[in-house]
N, C-alpha and C positions, 0 to 999 in steps of 0.2 A: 674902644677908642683906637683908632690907628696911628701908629708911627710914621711919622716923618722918616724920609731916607735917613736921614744924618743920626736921627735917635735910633733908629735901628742899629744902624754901625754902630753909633756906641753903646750898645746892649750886648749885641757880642764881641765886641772889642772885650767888653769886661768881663764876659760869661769863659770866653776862651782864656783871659789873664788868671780868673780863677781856676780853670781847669789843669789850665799849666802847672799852677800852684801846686795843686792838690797832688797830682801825679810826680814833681818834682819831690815834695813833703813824702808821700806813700815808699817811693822806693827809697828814703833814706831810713825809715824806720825798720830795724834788725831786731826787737826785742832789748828786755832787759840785760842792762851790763853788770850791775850791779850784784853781788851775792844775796841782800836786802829784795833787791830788782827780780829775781830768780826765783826766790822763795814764796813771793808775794804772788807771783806768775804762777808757780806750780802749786800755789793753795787752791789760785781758781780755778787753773782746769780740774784740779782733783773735786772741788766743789758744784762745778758746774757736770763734770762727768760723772759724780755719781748721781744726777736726777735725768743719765739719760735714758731714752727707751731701752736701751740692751740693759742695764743698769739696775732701773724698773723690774724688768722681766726677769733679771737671773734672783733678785730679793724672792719674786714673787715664785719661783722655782725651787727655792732654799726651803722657803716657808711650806710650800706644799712637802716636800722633801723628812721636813721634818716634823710633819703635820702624821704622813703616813709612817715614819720609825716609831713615833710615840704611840699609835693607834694597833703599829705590830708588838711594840714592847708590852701593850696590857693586856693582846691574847696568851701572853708568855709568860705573865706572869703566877707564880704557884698561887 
């Protein structure tokens, strides 16, 4: 179905008033103020960053790590 000239205008009349919005909204947000605000911020990243790929891969690096000390510890043993 096509648009009329005039419903066009006003489809991006409104698409541009929301984008305004959005960009006006975006650069006022600085992060948490709050000590509360802070806490709750640095839980997630610490939550989210430890299921990252580097993350991943240093557990899976540990675990081979200590995979082979224990496998050297029982040729060592008397």
């Amino acid at each position: 179905m096509a648009l009329s000239p005039e419903e066009h205008a006003a489809v991006v009349s409104r698409c541009n008033k929301q984008r305004r919005a959005h960009e006006k909204l975006a650069g006022s947000q600085t992060g948490p103020k709050s000590a509360a605000g802070k806490a709750a911020s640095a839980a997630r990243s610490l939550k989210h960053g430890a299921r990252s790929a580097g993350a991943l891969e240093m557990q899976r690096w540990i675990a081979s790590v200590n995979q082979l000390v224990k496998l050297l510890g029982q040729g060592l043993s008397p």
